[in-house]
Structure formats: C-alpha cells, structure tokens
N, C-alpha and C positions, 0 to 999 in steps of 0.2 A: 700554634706557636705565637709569643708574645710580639706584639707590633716594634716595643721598644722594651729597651731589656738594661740592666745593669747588674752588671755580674761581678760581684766580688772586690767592690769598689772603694779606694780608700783613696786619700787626697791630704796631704801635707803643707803646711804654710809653715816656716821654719824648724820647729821642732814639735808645731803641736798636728792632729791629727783632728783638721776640721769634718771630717766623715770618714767612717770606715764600715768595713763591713756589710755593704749597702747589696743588697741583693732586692730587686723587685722586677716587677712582668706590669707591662702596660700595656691594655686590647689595642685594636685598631677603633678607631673612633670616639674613645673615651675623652671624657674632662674627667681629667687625673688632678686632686690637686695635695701639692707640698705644703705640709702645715706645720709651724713648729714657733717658736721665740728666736727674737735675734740672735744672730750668729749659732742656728744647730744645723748647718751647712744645709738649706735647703737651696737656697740662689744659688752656693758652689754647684751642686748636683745639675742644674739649669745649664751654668756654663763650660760644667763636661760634656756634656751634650751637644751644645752648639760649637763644642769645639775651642770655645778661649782660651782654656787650660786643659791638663792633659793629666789622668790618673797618675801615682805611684804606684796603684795596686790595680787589679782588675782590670774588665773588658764591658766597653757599649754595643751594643746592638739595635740596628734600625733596620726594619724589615728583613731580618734574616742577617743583615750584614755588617761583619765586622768595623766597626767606624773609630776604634778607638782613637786612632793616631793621624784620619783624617784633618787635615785643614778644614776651617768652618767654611770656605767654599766653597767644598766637594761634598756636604752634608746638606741634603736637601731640607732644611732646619729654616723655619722662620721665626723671629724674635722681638718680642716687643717690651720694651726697658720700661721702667720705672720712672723715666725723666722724659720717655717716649724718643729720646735722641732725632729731633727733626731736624733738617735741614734750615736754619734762620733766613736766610739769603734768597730760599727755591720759594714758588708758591704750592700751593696743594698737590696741583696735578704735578707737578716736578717732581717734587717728593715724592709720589706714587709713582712714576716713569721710573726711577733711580734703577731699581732693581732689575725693571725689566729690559733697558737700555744698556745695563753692565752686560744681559745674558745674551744680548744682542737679538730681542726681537726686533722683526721687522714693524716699522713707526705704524702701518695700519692697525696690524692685530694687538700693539701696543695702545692705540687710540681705543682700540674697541674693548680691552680686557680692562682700561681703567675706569672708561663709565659703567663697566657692570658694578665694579668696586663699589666707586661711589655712591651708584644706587644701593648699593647691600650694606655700607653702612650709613647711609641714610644723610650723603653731602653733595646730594647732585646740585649745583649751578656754585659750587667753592669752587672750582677748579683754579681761579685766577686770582685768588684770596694768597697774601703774604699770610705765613705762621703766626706771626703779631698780631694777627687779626682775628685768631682764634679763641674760642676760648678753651680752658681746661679739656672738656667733655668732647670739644669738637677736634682737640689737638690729638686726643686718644684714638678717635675713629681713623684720621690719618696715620698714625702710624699702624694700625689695625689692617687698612686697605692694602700698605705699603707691602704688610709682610705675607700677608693672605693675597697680592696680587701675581705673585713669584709660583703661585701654590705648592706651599711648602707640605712636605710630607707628614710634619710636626709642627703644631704652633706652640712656642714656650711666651708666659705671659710672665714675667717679675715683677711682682705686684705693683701693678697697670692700674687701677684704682685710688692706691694711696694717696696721690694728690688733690682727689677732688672732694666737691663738701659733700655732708652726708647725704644731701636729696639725691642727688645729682650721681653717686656713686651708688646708691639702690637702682637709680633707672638704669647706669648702665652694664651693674648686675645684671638685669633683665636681657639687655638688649645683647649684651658677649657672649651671654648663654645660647639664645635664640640666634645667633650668626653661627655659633657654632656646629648646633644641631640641624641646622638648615646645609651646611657646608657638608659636614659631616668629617670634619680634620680631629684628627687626633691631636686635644691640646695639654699641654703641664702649665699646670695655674699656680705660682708661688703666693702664697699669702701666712699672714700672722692672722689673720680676722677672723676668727671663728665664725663667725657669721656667714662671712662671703664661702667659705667650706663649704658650710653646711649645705649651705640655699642654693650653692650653683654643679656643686660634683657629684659625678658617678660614684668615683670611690675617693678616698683621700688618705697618706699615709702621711703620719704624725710622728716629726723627728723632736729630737731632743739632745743636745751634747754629742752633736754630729752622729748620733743613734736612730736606728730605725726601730720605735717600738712598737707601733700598731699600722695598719691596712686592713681597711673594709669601706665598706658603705657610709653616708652621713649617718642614717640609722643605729648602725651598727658600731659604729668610734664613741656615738653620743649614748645608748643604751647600754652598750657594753665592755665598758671601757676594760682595756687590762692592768692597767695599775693606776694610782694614783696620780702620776704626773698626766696621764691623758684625762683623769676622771676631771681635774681641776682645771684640765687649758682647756679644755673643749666644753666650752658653757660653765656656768657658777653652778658652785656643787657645795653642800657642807659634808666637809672632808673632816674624820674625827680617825684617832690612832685609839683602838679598841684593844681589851683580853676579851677572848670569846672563849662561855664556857656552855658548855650544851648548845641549846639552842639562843642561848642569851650574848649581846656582845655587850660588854661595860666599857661606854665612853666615863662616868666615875662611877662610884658607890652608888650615886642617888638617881643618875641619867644612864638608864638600863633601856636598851631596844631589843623586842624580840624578831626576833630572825622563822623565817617558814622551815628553816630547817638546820643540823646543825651545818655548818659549815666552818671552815677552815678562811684565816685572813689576819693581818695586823689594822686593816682600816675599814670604815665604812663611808660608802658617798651617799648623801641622798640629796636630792635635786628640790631647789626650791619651792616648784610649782607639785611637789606632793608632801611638804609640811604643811597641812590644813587647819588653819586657824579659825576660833568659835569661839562668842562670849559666852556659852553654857556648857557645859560638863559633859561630852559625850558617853554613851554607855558602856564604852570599854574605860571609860575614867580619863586614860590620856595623860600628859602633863602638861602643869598650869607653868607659866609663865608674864615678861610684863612686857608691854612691847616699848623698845627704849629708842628704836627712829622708823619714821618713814619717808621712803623716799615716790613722787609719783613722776612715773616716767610713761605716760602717753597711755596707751594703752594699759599698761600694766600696774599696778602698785606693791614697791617692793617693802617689805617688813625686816628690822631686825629685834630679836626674841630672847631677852634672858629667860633661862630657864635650868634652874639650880646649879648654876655659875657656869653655864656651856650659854653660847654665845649661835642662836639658829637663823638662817635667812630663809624668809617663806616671800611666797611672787601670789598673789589673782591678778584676776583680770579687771581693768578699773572700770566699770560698768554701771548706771543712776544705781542699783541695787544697794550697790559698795561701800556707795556714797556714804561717808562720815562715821560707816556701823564701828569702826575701829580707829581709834584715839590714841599719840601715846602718852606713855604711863597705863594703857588699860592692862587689866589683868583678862588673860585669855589662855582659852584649852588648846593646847597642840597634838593633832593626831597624824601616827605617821603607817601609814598600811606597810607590813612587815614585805609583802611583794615590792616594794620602792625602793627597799637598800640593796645598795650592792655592794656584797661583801667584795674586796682587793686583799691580794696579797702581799703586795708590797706596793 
C-alpha cells in the first residue's frame, strides 16, 4: 500500500483548474520529487498535503489514512518553505524548540532531541546565534532541524534551494540527500531544476498545466521521455516535428535521420551529447554542417551546428584533447547513431 496517496485530485483558484486529475502512489521512504514550470500546480499539490488548502475534487491519503479535510495540525506533515519562514526575533535553538514546545514536550527530552538535530544537520555550537547571523546555507539547515525535529511522517521541501548561489546549492544538494537517506523520512521535493531531479530523486513525476504527464525514475523521465514537452523540460534535447516514412523520419527534404526501425511519431528528440561531431567524413558519410557558436561551460563544451538550414546543438566533454580541434565557422561531419532518437508522439 502506498505511504502517501492522492487520489483523484482536482483544485480550483477562481475559475481556472490549477491541477486535476492527479492520481499518484508515494513508497514509504522515497525522495519523491515534483517537477514541472511555474505555475503547473506542483507547490498547490505540496499544500494539500500539508493541509493549507483543501481539494474540490478527490482524496489524500497518509499512511492508510484518510487526511483529506484534516487541519495541518492533525497531519503529521513537516514543511520547509522556500523563504524558509524563520522566526527573526528567536535564536537557532528557539526556532528548533518551537515545534516541539507547541507539542508539549517535556523541556529535557526537548534539550536532548535538538542537539541530535543540530548535529544531523551539521550546527552544533549555533544554538545562541540570532537568524541575522546566518547565512543563506546555514538558515536552510535550521529550518530543516525545525521540521525533521517534530519527526514528521512526510517531509515536503518547496523548493528550499532556490535562494542560494550555485556552489553552495550543489553542496547542499549533497548534504539533503544524505540527511534523508540516513533518516530514512519519506520526502516531496518541489523543484523547476532539472538538475536538482535528476541528481537527488528516487522517482519524479513531471507536471505540466496542472497535468500529470510522466512518473518514473531520473533514468527513466530522462531516456524515456513520453512526449515532447517532458523530452525538452527534462535536460536540452533537439526536438524536430518529423513525417516518418518507413524507416525514414524527414525533419526537411535534405535533413533525413534513419530510424532502427519503422516506427510511428510526429517528433524526434536527440540529446546533445549523442550529435558527434568530426573534421573528417565518417564512413557512413553523415552530414556536413558549419558550426556557427560555441559556447564553453566548464566541463563541457557546447556547439551550435547549421546543417541544411536545421539548427543542431552537440555538448563533449572539454578535455586538453578538445582543445581548439573545433573553431567556429568550421565546416564539420555530424553523425547521429540511429539508437539515439527517440521517436514521440506527440
């Protein structure tokens, strides 16, 4: 039986229909995460959950029990916002006490479950630190301790990241993964970031105009996408609207890709890092093209490729090898292994 459940779920903001139809199964112990563009009701679905709002359609379920109509009091639900909502006025440890002071622990076991906290997210001797004093990275862990100190049955995250710089939101990528799996809480990670998806979840289901289109694995969203709007949100893809005849799909007359088999579809993705680019003629011939920018981004070096008026992005890896072999304006072969596309049907 699913840990957390939404069943038949629809939700209304005046006359439009921010999510409907929302049926999914969440394990127990999962990083679940909500993926989609602003406003495809992935945060609303967060705050049925924890209870702030309340469906017009459907039914929640947390551990076997009906929660729909619950107050967020009586849902053992922990929540950590996007602005982190900290107390200004408390110092660390206050902040962390809050919860468990409302449930009326007794002040020892309250002493003793917030230095576990603290050591678990890694603030032991903050305890006496005003929030002002924090910074970004450090403000997150507290409200992390705050909601993970109540031990919620659910941890929902609304994208808890967004504010911080890029370093610093890689390390604590790392570190919210690792508190979790060490915890072992069942959590709902709201994010737009593809990245942060991929790199941190079990499974992740990818909304869209308050629509549920896909649920699987990072693996399995990113190889396998179901249609075109997941092939393009979920990592840089060259997305082309084909006629497919036989085994052939025609992006135009002249830009022909063979397919391993016939297959059925209006579009084809293929992923940057399997357009293979060479200043010499491979022996399946290929197409020539000119490369008209590049871009280098650390590790990687990105290309874009005319090539008989279609417009292709190819990614390597930027490595001494790589160094300078490709220029633009050069003229170069492009080959694309026919197992790389994936055909979509819509």
């Amino acid at each position: 039986m699913a840990f957390v459940e939404f069943r038949n779920i629809k939700k209304i903001y005046g006359e439009r229909a921010v999510c409907q139809n929302i049926n999914l199964q969440i394990n127990k112990g999962e990083f679940f995460t909500f993926l989609g563009p602003s406003g495809c009701g992935k945060t609303t679905l967060l705050r049925l959950l924890a209870g702030f709002i309340f469906p017009e359609e459907g039914k929640l379920f947390l551990n076997g029990q009906d929660i729909t109509t619950l107050q967020p009091e009586k849902r053992n639900v922990g929540m950590v916002f996007q602005n982190y909502a900290l107390f200004p006025y408390m110092t660390v440890y206050e902040n962390i006490d809050f919860g468990l002071k409302i449930n009326k622990i007794p002040k020892k076991e309250r002493e003793k479950k917030i230095k576990e906290y603290l050591e678990i997210v890694n603030l032991e001797g903050y305890e006496k630190r005003s929030i002002s004093e924090l910074s970004g990275g450090e403000q997150q862990r507290v409200a992390l301790a705050r909601s993970l100190v109540v031990k919620p049955e659910v941890l929902l995250l609304d994208e808890p990241l967004s504010n911080l710089d890029a370093r610093l939101r890689d390390k604590m990528r790392a570190e919210l993964k690792d508190i979790q799996s060490k915890l072992g809480i069942t959590t709902i990670f709201v994010t737009h970031d593809q990245t942060e998806a991929l790199s941190m979840s079990d499974r992740i289901a990818v909304f869209n105009k308050g629509q549920l289109i896909q649920i699987g694995s990072p693996n399995e969203i990113y190889l396998e996408p179901v249609n075109s709007f997941v092939a393009s949100f979920v990592g840089e893809t060259n997305l082309f609207e084909v006629k497919i005849v036989g085994n052939k799909a025609y992006v135009t007359d002249e830009f022909i890709l063979s397919l391993p088999k016939k297959l059925d579809g209006k579009f084809v993705s293929i992923r940057p890092q399997d357009v293979i680019l060479s200043k010499s003629q491979p022996l399946d011939g290929g197409y020539k093209g000119i490369i008209e920018e590049i871009k280098y981004n650390g590790t990687l070096i990105e290309y874009t490729i005319k090539c008989n008026n279609i417009i292709l992005k190819a990614v390597q890896i930027n490595n001494y090898k790589k160094k300078s072999l490709i220029s633009i304006a050069d003229s170069v072969y492009i080959n694309i292994d026919s197992q790389c596309i994936k055909v979509l049907k819509y």
